[in-house]
N, C-alpha and C positions, 0 to 999 in steps of 0.2 A: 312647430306643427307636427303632430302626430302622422306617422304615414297612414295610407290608406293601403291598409294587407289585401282588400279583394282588389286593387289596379296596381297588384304586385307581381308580373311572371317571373325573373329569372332569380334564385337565388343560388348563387355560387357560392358549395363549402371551401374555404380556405384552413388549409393545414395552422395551425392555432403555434407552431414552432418554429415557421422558416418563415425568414425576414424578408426575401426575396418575393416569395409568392405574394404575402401581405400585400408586399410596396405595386405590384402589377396587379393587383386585383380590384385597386381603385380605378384603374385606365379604362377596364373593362366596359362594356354595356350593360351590368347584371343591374336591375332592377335592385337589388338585395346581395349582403353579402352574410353567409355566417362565417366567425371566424371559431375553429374547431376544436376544442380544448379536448375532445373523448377518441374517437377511432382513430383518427388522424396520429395522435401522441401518443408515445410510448412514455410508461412509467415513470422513467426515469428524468422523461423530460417535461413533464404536467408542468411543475411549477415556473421552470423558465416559460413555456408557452402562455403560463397566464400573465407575464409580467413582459412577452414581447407582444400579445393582443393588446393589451390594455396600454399600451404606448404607440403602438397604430393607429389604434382609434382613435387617442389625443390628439398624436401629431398627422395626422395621415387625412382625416374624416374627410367625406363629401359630403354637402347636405345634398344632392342629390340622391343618396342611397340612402336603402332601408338597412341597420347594421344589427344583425345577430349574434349570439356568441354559444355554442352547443357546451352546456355544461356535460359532467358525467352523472351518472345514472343514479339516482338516487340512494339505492342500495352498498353505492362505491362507497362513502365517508370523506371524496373527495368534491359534492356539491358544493358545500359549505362553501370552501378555500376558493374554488374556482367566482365566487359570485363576487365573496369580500375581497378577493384580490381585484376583480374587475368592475367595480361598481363604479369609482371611480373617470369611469370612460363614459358612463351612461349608454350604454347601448339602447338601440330602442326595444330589443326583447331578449331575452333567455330563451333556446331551446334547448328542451325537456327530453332526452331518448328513452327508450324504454320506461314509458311512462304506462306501466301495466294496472295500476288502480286510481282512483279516483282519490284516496287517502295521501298518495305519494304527491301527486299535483296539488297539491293545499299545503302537504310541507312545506314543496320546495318556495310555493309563493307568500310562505309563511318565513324563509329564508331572505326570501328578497326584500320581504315589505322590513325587518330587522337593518338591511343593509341600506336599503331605503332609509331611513329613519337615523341610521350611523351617520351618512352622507351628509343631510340634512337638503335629500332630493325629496320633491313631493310624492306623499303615497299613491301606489296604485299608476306611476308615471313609467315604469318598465311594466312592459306585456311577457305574457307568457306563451312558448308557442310549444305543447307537450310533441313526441312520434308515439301513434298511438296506435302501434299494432306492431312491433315488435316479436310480439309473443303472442300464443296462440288464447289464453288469458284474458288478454287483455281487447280481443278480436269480440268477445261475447260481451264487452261493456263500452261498446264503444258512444254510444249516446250518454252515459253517465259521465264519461273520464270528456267529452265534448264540453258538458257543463259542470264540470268538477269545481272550475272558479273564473271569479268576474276578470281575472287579469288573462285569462285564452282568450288570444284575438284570431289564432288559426291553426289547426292540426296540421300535421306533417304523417302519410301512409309511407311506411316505406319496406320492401320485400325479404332482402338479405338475409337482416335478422329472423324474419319469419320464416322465410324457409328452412332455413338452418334449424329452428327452434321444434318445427313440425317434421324435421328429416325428409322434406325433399330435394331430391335429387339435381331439380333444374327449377327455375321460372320459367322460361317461355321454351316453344317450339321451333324446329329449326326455323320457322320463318321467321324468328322474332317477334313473335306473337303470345302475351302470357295466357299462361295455364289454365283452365279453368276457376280452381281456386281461386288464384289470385288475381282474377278480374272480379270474381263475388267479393271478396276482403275491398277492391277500392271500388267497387260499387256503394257496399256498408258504410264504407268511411263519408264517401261524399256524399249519402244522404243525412247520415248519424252529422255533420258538420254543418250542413246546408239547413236542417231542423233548426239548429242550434244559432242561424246568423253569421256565424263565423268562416273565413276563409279558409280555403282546403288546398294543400299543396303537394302536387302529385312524385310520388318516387322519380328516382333519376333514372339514366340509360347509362346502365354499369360497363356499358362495350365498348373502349374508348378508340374514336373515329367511326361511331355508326351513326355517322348526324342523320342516312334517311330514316332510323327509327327516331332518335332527336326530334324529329321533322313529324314524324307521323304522330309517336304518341300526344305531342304538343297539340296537334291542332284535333287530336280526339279526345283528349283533356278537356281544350277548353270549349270543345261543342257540350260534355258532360254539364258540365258546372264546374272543372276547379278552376282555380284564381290566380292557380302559379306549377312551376313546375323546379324540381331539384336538378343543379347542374353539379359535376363534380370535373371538369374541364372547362375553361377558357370556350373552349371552342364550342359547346354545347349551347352556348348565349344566346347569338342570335338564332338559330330554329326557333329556340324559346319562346324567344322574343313577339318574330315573326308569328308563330303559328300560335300565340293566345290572342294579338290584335284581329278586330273584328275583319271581317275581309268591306272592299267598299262597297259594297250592295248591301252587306250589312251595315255600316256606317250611315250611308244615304237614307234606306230608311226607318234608321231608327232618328232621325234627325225630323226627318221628316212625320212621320209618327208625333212625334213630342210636340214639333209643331202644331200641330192637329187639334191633340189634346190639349194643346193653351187654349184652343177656341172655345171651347166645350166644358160645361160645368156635367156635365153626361157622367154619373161610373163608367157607362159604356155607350160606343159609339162605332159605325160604321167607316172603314179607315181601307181603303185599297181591295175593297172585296172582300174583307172578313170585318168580323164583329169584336171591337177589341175593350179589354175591359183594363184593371188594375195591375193584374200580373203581365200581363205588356208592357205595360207602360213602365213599369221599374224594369224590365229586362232593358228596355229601350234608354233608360235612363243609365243602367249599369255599362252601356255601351258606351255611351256619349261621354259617361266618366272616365271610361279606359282610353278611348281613342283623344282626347284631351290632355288629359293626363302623360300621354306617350305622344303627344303635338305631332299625328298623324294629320296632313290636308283632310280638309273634308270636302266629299268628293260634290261636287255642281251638280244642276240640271245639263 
């Protein structure tokens, strides 16, 4: 069974070289793991890290998780190697970094569908998940590089690279609060992704031990619309976790809601005081799939 990317929040990257972390990254709570063949690795060690991933994931897998594998950059010469050395594992998607053109995303899925077809796995059965902002480039096309190709089931925003890339100085302000900027960049993303159908999975919190930003950005993510959130620590999990599950008021009446709308052949219909049409009713329906799916009680009268 294919995961479902929008009732995905935590995805925890795992260094793609040490065996160790690998082997405890299943015990975890992460909704999703990627395991990290590019920043995480140094040079020298790419190719052991694609032959200790892809032996994890044989011998290690939950079907519980959603399993990623962060290829390198297309521009490296080292995509190819990291896909066909990993295909074999089937992961359920490849993530794509600095994926600054809409051209680059069509290689790489031009890559996989090859290794696909090596395997003798059906086409188009590994997804693709681009980071689509990166670069300051790639910020101005972010609705094309959204719909670059049918294998994107969810972008990934993420800051570091971008700032770095634009020379600034910081993300956020002393409160831990980001920049201006870089609140318009993952505003762009989540609408340019949200157009497009596709799940949106928000930057990590690079401070490590500051779970009440963990804690905060999480649950202002998912009042936004994203679907998920980047961990890069164990401990980053559950906030994640917690703060994308609906809260139970919201639970209760999106249950309730739905219920409602079974009665009714209505587009629209009168529902607790307000006038509720279609775009409710999938919000209300996109709730009842998360809170299900993460077998949260659902809360009584």
């Amino acid at each position: 069974m294919k995961p479902d990317y929008h009732a995905t929040r935590s995805w925890l990257f795992v260094p793609g070289d040490s065996e160790r972390k690998m082997s405890r990254a299943w015990d975890t709570d992460a909704d999703a793991l990627i395991f990290d063949l590019e920043d995480a690795v140094t040079m020298a060690r790419k190719s052991l890290a694609r032959d200790l991933t892809r032996d994890a994931i044989i011998n290690l897998r939950s079907p519980s998780k959603t399993v990623a594998i962060r290829v390198n950059a297309a521009d490296t010469g080292l995509t190819e190697d990291d896909i066909s050395a990993t295909i074999s594992c089937q992961p359920d998607a490849y993530v794509l970094p600095k994926a600054n053109t809409p051209e680059e995303i069509r290689r790489v899925s031009s890559l996989i569908e090859a290794a696909e077809r090596q395997a003798g796995l059906q086409e188009g059965s590994i997804a693709l998940i681009p980071i689509v902002t990166e670069h300051p480039a790639a910020v101005i096309k972010l609705d094309e590089l959204c719909r670059a190709d049918p294998r994107i089931v969810a972008v990934i925003w993420g800051t570091e690279d971008l700032s770095a890339a634009m020379g600034a100085r910081r993300v956020k302000d002393a409160d831990q609060n980001m920049l201006d900027v870089f609140r318009v960049v993952r505003s762009l993303v989540l609408v340019a992704a949200s157009a497009s159908g596709i799940a949106i999975i928000d930057t990590p919190v690079v401070e490590l031990g500051d779970i009440d930003t963990v804690s905060k950005e999480s649950r202002e993510a998912a009042a936004m619309g994203f679907t998920g959130k980047l961990a890069i620590h164990p401990e980053q999990v559950d906030p994640i976790n917690k703060g994308f599950l609906p809260s139970e008021d919201e639970t209760h009446y999106a249950y309730a809601l739905l219920e409602e709308a079974a009665k009714t052949s209505d587009g629209a219909f009168r529902f607790q005081g307000k006038m509720i049409d279609m775009p409710h009713v999938r919000m209300a329906e996109r709730i009842v799939a998360l809170v299900e799916k993460h077998k949260r009680p659902v809360p009584t009268n």
